[in-house]
Steps between C-alpha positions, in 0.01 A plus 500: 500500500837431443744864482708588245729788365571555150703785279274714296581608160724794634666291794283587805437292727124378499293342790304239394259176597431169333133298565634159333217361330527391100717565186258825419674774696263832578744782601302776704572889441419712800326849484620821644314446806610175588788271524543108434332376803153664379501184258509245797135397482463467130874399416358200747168454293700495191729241670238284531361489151789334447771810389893606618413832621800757539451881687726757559573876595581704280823705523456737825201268669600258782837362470577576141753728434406842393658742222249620225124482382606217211289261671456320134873375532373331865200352284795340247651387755269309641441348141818364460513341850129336431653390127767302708231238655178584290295298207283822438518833655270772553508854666184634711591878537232727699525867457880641495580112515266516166715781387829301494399226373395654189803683477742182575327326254600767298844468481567119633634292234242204512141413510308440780213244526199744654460847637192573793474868574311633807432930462788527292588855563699619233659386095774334357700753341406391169203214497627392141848365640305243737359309180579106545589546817290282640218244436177741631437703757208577793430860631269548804375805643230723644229711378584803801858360485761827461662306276226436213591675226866434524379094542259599209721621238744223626214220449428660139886477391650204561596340209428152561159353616378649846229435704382792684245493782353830713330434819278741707659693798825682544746244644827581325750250371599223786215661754245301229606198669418569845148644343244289599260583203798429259785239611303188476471556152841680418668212650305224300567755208835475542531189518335367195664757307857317624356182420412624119848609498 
């Protein structure tokens, strides 16, 4: 993993990391729970399957600097460093990471090539404004998971095509992945869905 910085939309100053791999870059949204190196393991699987993978901390985590709750300004940020080297770009947000990527989409001024959400825990402020904002979307989640009906109504209105997948148990967001019962399959998930992309 090669370290970076980079601004975000506001001017902060944004920890980040960059898995080189190919010309599709996955940027990875943290939840509230965790922080950029919680992506180590599958940023590296990701890597592998032959995509640039870029994490970071949001604003107040690690080493990024810290001065509101806008974390969908870090998200943009992150999107116009990736847009610098990248063929294709998509975001994989889980939970508040989910959150703010919905809501950069929202208000960044381009498309993006794919959208993966893992428990997204809350809504774009207005699902209507993220039309054409990308090619299709993935959201993942859990039957017990505190977040299903948020990722539920979030699955239901996005308004381009979406794949949507529930899986027994209660892991929640990037804790699927360490689930033995699920990350086999959310990885191999994921990774077709990038390759569809």
């Amino acid at each position: 993993m090669k370290s970076i910085f980079f601004e975000s939309e506001d001017g902060l100053k944004i920890e980040g990391g960059v898995f080189e791999g190919g010309k599709h870059w996955v940027i990875l949204a943290h939840g509230k729970a965790f922080d950029m190196n919680s992506w180590h393991d599958f940023a590296t699987y990701l890597q592998e399957s032959g995509f640039t993978v870029m994490t970071f901390n949001f604003r107040g985590y690690g080493s990024s600097e810290a001065r509101d709750h806008r974390y969908e300004l870090d998200v943009i940020g992150a999107i116009r460093y990736a847009s610098k080297h990248a063929e294709k770009i998509s975001l994989i947000g889980a939970s508040m990471g989910g959150t703010a990527a919905l809501r950069a989409l929202e208000i960044y001024d381009r498309a993006i090539d794919g959208v993966e959400l893992l428990s997204p825990a809350g809504f774009p402020r207005n699902f209507s404004t993220l039309k054409s904002k990308t090619k299709k979307a993935a959201v993942f989640y859990t039957k017990g998971d505190f977040a299903f009906d948020s990722s539920e109504v979030v699955a239901s209105h996005l308004p381009f095509p979406t794949e949507e997948k529930v899986f027994e148990g209660s892991s929640h967001a990037q804790n699927m992945l360490a689930d033995p019962i699920i990350s086999k399959t959310l990885k191999e998930e994921t990774v077709e869905f990038l390759l569809s992309i």
